[in-house]
Z-matrix of the N, CA and C atoms (Angstrom, degrees):
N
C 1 1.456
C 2 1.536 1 109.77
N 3 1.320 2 119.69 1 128.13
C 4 1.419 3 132.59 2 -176.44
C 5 1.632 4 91.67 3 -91.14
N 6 1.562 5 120.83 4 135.83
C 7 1.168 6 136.39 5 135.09
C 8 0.908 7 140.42 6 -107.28
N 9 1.267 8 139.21 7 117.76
C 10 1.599 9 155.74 8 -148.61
C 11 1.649 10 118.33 9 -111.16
N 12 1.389 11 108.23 10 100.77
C 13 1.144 12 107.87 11 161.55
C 14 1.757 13 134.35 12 -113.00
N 15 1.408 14 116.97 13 157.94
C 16 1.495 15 123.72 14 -149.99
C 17 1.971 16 80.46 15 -103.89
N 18 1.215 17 108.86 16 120.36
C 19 1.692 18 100.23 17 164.92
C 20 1.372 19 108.68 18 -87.76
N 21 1.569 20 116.42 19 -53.95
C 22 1.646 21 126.74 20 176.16
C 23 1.452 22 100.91 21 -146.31
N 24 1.246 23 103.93 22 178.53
C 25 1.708 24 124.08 23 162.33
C 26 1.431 25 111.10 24 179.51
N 27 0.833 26 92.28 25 119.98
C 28 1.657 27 116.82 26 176.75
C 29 1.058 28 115.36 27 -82.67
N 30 1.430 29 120.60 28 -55.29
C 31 1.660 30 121.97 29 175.23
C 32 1.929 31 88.23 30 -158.62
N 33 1.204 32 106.20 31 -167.82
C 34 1.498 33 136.16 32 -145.41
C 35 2.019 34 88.20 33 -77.31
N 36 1.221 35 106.45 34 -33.33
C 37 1.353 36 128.30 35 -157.71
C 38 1.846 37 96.64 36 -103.56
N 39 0.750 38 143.81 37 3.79
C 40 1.509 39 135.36 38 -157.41
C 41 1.640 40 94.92 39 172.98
N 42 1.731 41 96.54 40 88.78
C 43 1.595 42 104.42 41 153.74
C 44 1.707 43 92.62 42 -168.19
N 45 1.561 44 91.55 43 -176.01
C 46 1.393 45 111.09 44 -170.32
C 47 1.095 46 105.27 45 -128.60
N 48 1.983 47 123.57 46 130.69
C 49 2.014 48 105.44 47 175.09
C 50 1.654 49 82.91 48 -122.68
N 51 1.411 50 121.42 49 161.70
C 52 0.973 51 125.49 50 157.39
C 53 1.396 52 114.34 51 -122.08
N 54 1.567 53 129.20 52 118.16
C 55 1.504 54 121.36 53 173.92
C 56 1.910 55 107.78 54 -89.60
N 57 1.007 56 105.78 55 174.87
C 58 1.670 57 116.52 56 -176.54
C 59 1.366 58 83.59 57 -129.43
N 60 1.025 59 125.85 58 140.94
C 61 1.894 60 142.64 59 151.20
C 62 1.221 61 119.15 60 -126.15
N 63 0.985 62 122.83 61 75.96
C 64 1.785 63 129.34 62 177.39
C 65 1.598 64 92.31 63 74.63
N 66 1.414 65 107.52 64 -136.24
C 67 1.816 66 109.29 65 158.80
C 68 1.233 67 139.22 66 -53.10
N 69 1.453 68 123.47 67 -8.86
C 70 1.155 69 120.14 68 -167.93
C 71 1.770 70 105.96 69 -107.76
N 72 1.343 71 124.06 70 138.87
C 73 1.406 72 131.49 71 -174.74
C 74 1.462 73 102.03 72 -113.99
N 75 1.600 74 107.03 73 118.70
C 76 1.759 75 109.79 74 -157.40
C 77 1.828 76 85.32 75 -119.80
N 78 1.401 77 109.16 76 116.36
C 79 1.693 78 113.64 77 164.65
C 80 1.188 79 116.10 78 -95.08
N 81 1.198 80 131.96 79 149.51
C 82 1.650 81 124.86 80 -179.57
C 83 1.361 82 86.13 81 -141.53
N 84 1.384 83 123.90 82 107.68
C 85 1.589 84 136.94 83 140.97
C 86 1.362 85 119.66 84 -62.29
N 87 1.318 86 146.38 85 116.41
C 88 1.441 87 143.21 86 140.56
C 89 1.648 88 105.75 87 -98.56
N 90 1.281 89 85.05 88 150.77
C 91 1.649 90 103.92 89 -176.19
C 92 1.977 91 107.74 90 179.04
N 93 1.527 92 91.45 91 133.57
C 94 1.207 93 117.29 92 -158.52
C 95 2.093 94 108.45 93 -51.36
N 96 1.483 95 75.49 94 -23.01
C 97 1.731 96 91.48 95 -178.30
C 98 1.520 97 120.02 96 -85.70
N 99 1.809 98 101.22 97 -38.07
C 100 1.776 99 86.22 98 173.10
C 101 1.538 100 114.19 99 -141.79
N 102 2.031 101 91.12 100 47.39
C 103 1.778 102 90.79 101 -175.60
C 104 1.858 103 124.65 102 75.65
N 105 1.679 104 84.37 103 -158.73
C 106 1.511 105 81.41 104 160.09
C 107 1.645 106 146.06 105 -117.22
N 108 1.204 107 149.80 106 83.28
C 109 1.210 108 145.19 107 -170.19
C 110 1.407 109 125.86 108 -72.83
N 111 1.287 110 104.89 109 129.04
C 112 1.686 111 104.92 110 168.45
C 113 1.416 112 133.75 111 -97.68
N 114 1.379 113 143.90 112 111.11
C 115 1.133 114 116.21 113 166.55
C 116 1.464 115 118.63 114 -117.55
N 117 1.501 116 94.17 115 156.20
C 118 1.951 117 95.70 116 -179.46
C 119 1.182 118 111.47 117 -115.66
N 120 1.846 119 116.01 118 136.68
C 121 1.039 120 103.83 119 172.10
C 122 1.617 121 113.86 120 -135.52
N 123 1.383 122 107.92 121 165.46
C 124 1.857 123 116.78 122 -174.90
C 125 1.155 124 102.98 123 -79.05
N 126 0.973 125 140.67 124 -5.87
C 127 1.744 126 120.60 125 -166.86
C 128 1.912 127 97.06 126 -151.82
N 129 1.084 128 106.98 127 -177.29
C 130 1.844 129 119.65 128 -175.42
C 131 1.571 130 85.27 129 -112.24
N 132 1.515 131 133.06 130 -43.03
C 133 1.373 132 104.45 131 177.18
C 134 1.495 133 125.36 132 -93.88
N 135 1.287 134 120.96 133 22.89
C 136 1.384 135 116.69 134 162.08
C 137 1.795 136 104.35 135 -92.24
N 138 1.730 137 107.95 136 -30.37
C 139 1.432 138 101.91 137 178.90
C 140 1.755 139 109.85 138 -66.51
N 141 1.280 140 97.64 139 -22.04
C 142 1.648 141 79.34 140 -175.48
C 143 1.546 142 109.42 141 -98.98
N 144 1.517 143 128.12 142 -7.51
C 145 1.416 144 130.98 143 125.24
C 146 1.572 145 112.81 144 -0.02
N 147 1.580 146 91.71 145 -72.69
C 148 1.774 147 99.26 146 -153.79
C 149 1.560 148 94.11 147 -79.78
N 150 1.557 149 132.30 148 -35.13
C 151 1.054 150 141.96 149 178.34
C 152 1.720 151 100.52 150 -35.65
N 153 1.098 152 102.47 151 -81.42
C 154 1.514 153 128.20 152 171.12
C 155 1.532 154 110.09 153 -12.03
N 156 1.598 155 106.15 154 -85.72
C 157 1.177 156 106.13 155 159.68
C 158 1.502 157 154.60 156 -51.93
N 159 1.672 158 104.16 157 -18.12
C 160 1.467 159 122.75 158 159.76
C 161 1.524 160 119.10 159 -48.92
N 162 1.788 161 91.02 160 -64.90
C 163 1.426 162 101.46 161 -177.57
C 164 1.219 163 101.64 162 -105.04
N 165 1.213 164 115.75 163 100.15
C 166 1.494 165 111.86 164 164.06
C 167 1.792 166 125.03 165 -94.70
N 168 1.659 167 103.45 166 119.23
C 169 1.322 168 127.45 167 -162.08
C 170 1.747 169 110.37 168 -31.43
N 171 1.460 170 107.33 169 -40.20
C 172 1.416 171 106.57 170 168.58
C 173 1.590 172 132.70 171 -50.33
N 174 1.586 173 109.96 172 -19.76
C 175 1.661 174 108.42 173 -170.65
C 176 1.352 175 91.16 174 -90.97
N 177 1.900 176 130.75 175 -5.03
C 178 1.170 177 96.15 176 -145.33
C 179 2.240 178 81.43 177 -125.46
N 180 1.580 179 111.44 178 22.17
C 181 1.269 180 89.20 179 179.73
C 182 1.693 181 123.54 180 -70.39
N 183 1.145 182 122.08 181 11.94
C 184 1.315 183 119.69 182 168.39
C 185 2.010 184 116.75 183 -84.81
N 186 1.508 185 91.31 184 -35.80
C 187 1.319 186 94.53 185 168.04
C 188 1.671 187 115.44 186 -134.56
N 189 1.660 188 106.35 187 99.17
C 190 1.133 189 125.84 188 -176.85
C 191 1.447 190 111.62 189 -58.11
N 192 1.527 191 102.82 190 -59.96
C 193 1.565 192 125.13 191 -163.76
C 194 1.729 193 96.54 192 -57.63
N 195 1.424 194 120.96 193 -19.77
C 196 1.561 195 110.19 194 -176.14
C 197 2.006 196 100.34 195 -81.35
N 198 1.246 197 117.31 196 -49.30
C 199 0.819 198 130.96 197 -160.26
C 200 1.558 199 96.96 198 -73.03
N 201 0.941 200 145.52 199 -58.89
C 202 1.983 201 133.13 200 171.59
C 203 1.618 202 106.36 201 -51.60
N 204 1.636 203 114.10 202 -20.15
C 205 1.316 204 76.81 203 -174.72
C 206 1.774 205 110.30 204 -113.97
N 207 1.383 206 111.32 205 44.78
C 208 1.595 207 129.62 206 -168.77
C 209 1.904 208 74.80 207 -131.12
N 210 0.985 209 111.95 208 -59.51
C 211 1.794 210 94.94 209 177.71
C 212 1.744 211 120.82 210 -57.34
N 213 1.256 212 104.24 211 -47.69
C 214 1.537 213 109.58 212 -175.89
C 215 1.435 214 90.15 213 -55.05
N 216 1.567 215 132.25 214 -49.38
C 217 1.434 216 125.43 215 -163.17
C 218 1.606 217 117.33 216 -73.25
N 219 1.205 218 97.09 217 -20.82
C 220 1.698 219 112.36 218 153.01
C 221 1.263 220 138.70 219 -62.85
N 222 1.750 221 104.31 220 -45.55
C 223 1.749 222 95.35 221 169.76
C 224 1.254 223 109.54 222 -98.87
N 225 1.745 224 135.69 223 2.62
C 226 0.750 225 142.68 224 169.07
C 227 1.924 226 116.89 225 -56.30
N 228 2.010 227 104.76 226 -15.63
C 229 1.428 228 109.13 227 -164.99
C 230 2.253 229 93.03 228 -83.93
């Protein structure tokens, strides 16, 4: 059973899905700037590893409320 989660989307061009497949944690980034990327990962804390480092809390102290809720939608997978 595939489970599908929505992290954000902004428009058609700029969102994030994350599927679960048994063990494997499949991210698909699109964004208008560098296409589409996939990454897979073995565990929920290496994804929130990369999470971590994606968004890092510093770009986002003007807008907090965006940034908890791209994490909540993260450990929420």
């Amino acid at each position: 059973m595939i489970k599908k989660h929505e992290i954000y989307k902004k428009d058609k061009w700029n969102m994030m899905t994350v599927e679960v497949q048994g063990r494997y944690i499949i991210l698909r980034e699109i964004s208008d700037q560098w296409g589409e990327e996939t990454h897979t990962f073995m565990s929920r804390p290496a994804l929130m590893q990369w999470a971590e480092s994606r968004f890092p809390k510093e770009e986002y102290e003007d807008n907090m409320e965006e940034w908890r809720s791209i994490m909540a939608a993260f450990k929420g997978v």
